[in-house]
C-alpha positions as CSV (number, residue, x, y, z in Angstrom):
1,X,79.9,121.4,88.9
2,X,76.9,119.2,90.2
3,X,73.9,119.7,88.4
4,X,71.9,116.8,89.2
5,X,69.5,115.5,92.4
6,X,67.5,117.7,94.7
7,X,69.2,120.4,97.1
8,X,68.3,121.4,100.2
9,X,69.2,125.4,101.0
10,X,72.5,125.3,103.3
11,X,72.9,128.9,104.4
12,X,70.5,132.1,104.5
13,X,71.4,135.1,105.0
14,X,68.4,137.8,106.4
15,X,68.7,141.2,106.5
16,X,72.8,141.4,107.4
17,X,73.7,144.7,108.8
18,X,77.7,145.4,109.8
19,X,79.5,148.8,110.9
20,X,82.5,149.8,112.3
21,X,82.8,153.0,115.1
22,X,85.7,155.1,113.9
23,X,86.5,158.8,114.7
24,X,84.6,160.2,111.8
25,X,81.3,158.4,112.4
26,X,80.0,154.6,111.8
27,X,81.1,153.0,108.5
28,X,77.9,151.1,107.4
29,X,79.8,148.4,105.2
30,X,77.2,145.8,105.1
31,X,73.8,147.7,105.2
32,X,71.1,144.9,105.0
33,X,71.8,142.6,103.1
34,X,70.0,139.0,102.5
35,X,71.2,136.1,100.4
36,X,71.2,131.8,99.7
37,X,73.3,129.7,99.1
38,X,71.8,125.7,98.2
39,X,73.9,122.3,98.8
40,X,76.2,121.3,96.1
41,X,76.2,125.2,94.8
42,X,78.3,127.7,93.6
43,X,77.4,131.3,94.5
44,X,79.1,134.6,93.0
45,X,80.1,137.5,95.2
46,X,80.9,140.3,92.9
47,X,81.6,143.7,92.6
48,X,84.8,146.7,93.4
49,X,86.7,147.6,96.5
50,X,84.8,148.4,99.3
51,X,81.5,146.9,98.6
52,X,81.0,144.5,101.6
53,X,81.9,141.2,100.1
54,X,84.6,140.3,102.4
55,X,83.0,141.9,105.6
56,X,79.6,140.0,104.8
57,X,81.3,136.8,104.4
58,X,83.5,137.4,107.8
59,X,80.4,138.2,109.9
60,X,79.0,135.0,108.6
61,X,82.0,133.2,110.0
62,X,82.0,135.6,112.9
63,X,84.9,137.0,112.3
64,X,84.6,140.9,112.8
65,X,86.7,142.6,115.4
66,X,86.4,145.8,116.9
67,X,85.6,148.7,116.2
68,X,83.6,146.5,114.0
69,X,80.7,144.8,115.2
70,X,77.1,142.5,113.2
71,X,74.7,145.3,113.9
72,X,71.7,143.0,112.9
73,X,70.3,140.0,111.3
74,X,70.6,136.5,111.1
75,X,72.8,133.5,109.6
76,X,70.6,131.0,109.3
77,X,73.0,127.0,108.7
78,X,71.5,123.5,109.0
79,X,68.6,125.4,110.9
80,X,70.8,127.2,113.5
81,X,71.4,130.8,113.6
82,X,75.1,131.3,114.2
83,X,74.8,134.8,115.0
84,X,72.9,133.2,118.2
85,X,76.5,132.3,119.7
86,X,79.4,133.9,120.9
87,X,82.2,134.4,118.6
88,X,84.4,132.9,120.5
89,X,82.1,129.6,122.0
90,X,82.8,125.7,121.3
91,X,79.7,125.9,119.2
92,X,81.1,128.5,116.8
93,X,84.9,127.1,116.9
94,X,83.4,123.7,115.6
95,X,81.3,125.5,112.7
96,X,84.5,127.4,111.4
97,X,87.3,124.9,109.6
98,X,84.8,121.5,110.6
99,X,81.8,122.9,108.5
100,X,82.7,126.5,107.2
101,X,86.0,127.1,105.8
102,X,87.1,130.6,104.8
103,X,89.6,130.9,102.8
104,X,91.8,134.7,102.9
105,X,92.3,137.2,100.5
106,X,96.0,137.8,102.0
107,X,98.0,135.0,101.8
108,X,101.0,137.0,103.3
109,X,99.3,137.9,106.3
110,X,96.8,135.3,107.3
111,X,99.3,132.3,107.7
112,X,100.6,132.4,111.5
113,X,104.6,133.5,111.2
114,X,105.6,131.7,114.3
115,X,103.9,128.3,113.2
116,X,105.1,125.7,110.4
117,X,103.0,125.2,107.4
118,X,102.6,122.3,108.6
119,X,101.1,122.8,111.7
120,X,98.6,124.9,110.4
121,X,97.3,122.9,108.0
122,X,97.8,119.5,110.9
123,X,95.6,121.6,114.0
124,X,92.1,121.5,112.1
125,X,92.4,117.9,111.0
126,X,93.1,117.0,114.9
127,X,90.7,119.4,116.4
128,X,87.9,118.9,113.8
129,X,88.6,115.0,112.3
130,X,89.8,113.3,115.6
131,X,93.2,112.7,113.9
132,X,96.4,111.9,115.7
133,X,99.8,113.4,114.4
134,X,100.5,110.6,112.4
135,X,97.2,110.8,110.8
136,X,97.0,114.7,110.3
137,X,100.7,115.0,109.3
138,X,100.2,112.1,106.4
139,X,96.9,114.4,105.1
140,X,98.7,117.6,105.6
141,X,101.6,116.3,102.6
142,X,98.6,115.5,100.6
143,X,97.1,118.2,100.9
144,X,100.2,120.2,99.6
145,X,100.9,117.8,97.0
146,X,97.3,117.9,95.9
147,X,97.4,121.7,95.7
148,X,100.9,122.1,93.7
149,X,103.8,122.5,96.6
150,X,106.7,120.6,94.9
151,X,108.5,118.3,97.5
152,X,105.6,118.5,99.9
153,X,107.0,116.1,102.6
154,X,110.0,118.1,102.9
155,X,108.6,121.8,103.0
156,X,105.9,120.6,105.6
157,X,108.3,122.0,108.6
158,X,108.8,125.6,106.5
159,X,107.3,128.7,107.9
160,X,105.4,131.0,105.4
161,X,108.3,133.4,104.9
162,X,110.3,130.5,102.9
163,X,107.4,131.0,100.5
164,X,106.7,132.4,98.0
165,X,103.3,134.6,97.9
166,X,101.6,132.2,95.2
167,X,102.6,129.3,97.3
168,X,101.0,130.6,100.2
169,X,97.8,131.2,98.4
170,X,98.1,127.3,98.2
171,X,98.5,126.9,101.3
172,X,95.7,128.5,102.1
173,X,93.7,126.9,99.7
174,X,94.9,123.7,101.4
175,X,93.6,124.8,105.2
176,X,90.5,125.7,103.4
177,X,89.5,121.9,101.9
178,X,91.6,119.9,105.0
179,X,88.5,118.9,106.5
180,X,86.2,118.6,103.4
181,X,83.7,121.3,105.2
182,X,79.8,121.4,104.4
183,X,81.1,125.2,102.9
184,X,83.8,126.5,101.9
185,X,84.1,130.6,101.3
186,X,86.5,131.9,99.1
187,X,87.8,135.3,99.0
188,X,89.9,136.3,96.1
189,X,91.2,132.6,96.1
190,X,93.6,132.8,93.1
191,X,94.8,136.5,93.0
192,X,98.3,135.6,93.0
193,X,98.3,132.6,90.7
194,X,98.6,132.1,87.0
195,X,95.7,130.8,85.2
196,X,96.6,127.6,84.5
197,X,97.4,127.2,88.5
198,X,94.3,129.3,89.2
199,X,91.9,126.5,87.0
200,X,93.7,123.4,89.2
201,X,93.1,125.3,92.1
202,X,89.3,126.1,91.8
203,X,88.8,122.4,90.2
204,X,90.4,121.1,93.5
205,X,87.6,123.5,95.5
206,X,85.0,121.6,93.5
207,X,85.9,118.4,94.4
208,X,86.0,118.8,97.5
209,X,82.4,119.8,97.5
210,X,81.1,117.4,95.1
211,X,82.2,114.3,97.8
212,X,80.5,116.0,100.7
213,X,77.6,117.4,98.8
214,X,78.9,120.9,100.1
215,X,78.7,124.5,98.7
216,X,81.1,127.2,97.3
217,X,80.5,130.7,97.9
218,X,83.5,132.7,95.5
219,X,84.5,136.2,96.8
220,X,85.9,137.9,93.8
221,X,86.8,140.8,91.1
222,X,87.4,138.1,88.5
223,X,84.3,138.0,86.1
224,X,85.5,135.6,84.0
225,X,85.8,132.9,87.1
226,X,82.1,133.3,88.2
227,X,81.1,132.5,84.5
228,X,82.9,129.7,84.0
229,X,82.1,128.2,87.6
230,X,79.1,130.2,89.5
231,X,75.6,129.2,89.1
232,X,74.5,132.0,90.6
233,X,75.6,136.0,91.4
234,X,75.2,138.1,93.5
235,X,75.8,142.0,92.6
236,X,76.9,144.3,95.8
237,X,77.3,147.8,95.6
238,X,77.6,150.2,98.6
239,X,76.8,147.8,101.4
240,X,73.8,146.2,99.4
241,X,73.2,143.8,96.9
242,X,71.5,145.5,93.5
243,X,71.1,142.5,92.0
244,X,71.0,139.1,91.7
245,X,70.2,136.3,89.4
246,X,71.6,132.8,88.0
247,X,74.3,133.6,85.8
248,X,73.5,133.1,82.7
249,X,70.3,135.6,83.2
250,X,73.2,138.2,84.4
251,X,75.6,137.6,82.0
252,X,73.5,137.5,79.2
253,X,70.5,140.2,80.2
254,X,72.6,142.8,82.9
255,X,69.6,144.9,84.4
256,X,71.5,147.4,87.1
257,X,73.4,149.9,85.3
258,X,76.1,149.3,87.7
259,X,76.3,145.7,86.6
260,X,76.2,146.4,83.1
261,X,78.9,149.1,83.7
262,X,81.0,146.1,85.3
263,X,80.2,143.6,82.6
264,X,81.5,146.7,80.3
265,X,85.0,147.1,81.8
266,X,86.4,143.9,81.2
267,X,87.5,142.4,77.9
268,X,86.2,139.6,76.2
269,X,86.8,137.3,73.1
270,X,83.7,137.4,72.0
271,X,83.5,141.3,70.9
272,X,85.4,143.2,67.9
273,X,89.0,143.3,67.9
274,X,90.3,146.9,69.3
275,X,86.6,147.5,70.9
276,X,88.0,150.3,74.2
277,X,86.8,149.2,77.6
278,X,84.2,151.5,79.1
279,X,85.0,152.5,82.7
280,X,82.7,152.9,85.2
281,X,83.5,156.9,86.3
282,X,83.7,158.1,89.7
283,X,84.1,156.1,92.7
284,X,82.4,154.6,95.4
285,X,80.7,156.4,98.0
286,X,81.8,157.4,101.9
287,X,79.5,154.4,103.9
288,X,80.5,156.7,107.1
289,X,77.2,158.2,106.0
290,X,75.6,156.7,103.1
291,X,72.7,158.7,101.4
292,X,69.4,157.6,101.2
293,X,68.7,158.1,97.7
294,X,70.8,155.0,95.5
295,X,74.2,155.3,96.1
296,X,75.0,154.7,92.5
297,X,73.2,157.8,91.7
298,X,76.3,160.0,91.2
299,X,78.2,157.5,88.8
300,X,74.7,155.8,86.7
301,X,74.9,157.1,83.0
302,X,70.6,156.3,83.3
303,X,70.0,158.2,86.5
304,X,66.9,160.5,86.7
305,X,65.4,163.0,88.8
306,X,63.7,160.0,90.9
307,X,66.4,158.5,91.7
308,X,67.8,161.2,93.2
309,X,64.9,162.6,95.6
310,X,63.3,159.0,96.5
311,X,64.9,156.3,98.8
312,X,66.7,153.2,97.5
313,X,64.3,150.8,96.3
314,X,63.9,147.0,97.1
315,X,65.2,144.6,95.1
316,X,62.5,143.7,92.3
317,X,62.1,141.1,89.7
318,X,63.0,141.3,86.3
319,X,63.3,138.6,83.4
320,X,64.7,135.6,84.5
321,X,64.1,133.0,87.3
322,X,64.6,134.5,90.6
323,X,66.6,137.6,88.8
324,X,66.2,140.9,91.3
325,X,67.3,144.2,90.7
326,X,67.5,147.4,92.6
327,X,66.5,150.2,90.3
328,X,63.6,152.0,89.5
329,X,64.6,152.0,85.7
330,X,63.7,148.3,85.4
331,X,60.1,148.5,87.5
332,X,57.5,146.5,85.0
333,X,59.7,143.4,85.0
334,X,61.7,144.4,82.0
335,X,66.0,143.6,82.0
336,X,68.5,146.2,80.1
């Protein structure tokens, strides 16, 4: 993780807003949301099911399909606004794979049936890197090698059903770092590895931004991940982000009760043996028509009579470096 030498801010994010038109009404799933990520960083994407994680980080890529559709804002990356071009123009085709890569949550869907392995992994590095077949087929067996694929040379001409689903996570992971992008996004990146394979894997991702100076945005459930490698988080809940921070201020001094209540249902070494896990109660609510008032309202063991009748508030600092929160029990600057 590179600590050292000046960084320039690689991607902003202001005021995202994404829906979807279904039959019931307009899902809101990313309701205005703003976020940074610098060169040579690793940024935390955290929180349950349904959030907006994965739909904010496929409208940055330009990725959503109908009904869906990037209602508002803007992507700003190396000074260009993405969301200024078509999904589907050379401009945008170059950024996604050459600068951006996005790595999928579903390993067993996103890899193309009908194509080899191989050939997915050998069409960036000729498209984006220039390389002939000779070239891209030498890097594609590195690649696999480099990412765990025992026998790589020979299981280049496979097709994803002769794999298993961890070994398509590789893959994945592979496609992701072929062409050393400026970013790579990760969603849910080791879900189907073991932990010792899930380390190599995420220590592979951060070499491959250390030589290009590049950035790591993680997409994930897994806590423990963004606190070993994240520098900073960012807390989303509902479509929004209630809070954000570097990670050791959120780790250590949790400020929206739904983060605490996150940082509560996990385990961790450091507490009493036989200590019970504290779930968070409840569950999400319908974004077909969110309500005004916090959305965490019906679930927050601090709520109050203001947070029911007043809008959602901004986000506001609390102790900490550039920690925000979105909660009108931590007005005055002062954490959990």
């Amino acid at each position: 993780m590179c600590e050292a030498g000046p960084r320039g801010r690689m991607l902003e994010v202001e005021d995202l807003y994404t829906e979807f038109k279904i039959d019931q009404g307009i899902v809101h799933a990313v309701n205005g949301i703003s976020y940074a990520v610098d060169e040579r960083e690793i940024v935390g994407m955290v929180g349950e099911s349904g959030c907006g994680k994965t739909v904010s980080q496929l409208s940055v890529m330009q990725l959503i399909r109908r009904p869906g559709r990037i209602a508002g804002g803007k992507v700003w990356f190396e000074g260009v606004n993405l969301l200024e071009y078509r999904p589907n123009s050379p401009e945008m085709r170059a950024i996604r794979g050459g600068k951006i890569s996005m790595i999928f949550q579903e390993p067993m869907t996103s890899l193309n049936p009908t194509l080899t392995i191989g050939r997915q992994i050998t069409e960036s590095l000729e498209l984006h890197l220039g390389m002939n077949k000779k070239e891209a087929r030498a890097r594609a067996i590195e690649l696999l090698d480099q990412v765990g694929i025992p026998s790589a040379a020979s299981r280049l001409d496979d097709y994803p059903h002769q794999f298993s689903g961890g070994m398509r996570q590789r893959v994945m992971i592979a496609i992701g770092v072929a062409c050393e992008p400026k970013m790579v996004i990760a969603d849910e990146p080791t879900t189907a590895l073991d932990c010792t394979t899930q380390a190599q894997l995420l220590e592979l991702m951060l070499a491959t931004i250390d030589r290009c100076q590049g950035a790591l945005v993680l997409v994930t459930h897994n806590l423990g991940v963004v606190a070993r490698y994240a520098q900073r988080l960012y807390i989303m809940y509902a479509g929004k982000i209630v809070e954000e921070g570097r990670c050791r201020d959120i780790f250590y001094r949790p400020s929206h009760p739904y983060t605490i209540g996150l940082l509560n249902s996990v385990p961790r070494l450091d507490e009493a043996k036989g200590k019970r896990l504290v779930p968070i109660w409840g569950t999400p609510p319908n974004l077909i028509d969110p309500p005004a008032r916090c959305a965490f309202y019906p679930r927050c063991p601090e709520r109050t009579e203001r947070c029911r009748v007043e809008p959602w508030p901004e986000l506001k600092p609390v102790e900490g470096e550039g920690h925000l929160v979105r909660c009108y029990m931590r007005e005055g600057g002062r954490g959990a």
